[in-house]
C-alpha positions in Angstrom: 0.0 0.0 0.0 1.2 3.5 -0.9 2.3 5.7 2.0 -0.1 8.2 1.2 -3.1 5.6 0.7 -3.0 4.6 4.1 -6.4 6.0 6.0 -7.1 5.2 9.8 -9.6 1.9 10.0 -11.6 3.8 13.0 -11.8 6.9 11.5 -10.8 7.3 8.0 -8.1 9.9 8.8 -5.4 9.9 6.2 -2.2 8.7 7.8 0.5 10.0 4.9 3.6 10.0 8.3 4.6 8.3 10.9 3.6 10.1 13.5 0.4 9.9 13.2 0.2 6.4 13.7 -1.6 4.4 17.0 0.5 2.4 19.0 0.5 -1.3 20.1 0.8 -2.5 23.4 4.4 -3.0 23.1 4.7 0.6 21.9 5.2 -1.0 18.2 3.0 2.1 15.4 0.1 0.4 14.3 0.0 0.9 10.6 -4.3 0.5 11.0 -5.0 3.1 13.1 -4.6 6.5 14.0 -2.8 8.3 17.2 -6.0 9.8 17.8 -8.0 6.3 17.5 -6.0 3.7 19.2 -2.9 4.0 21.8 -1.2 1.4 23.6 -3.2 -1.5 21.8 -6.5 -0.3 22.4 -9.3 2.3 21.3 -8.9 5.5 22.8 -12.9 5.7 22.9 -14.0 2.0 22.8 -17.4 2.7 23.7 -17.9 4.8 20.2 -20.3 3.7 18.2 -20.1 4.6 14.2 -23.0 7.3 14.8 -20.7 9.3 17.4 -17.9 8.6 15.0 -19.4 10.1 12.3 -20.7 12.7 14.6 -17.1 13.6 15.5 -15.7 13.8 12.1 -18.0 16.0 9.8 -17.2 19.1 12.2 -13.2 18.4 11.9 -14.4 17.9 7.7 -16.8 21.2 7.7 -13.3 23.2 9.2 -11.2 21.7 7.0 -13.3 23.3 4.3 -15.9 20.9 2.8 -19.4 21.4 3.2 -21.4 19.4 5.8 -23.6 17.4 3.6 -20.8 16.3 1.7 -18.6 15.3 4.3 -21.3 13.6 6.2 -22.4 11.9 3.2 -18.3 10.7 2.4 -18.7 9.5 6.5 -21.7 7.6 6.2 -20.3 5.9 2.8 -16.7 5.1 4.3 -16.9 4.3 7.8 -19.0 1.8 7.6 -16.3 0.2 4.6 -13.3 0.4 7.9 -11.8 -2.5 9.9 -13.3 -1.3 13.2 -16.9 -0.6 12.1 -17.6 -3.8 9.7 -20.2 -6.4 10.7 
């Protein structure tokens, strides 16, 4: 997979570096998910649900620039296509 490919499989945050990588339980990056998503080998928020996911990402989409029913619409398309949220 191309560096700049790579999206967070909680929240469909591009990870293009390093640094914005989880962490296992050993410390190890997780090349999955995102700092903000999973540290130390878990889910920050394991109690999220896909709704409050969602929920949480359309304002951080709608200040980045993109209109709100798009980016809601691009949420309620992708995150249901991500590791963590699949049935």
């Amino acid at each position: 997979m191309k560096m700049d490919a790579r999206i967070c499989q909680s929240c469909a945050m591009p990870m293009p570096t390093d640094d914005l990588l989880g962490t296992e339980k050993d410390g190890a990056p997780s090349h999955a998910y995102c700092k903000y998503c999973y540290a130390d080998g878990a889910f920050v928020n394991p109690e999220c649900t896909v709704q409050q996911m969602e929920d949480f990402c359309v304002p951080i989409m709608v200040k980045e620039g993109m209109p709100e029913a798009q980016a809601r619409a691009i949420m309620q398309q992708t995150l249901p296509m991500l590791d963590r949220w699949k049935a």
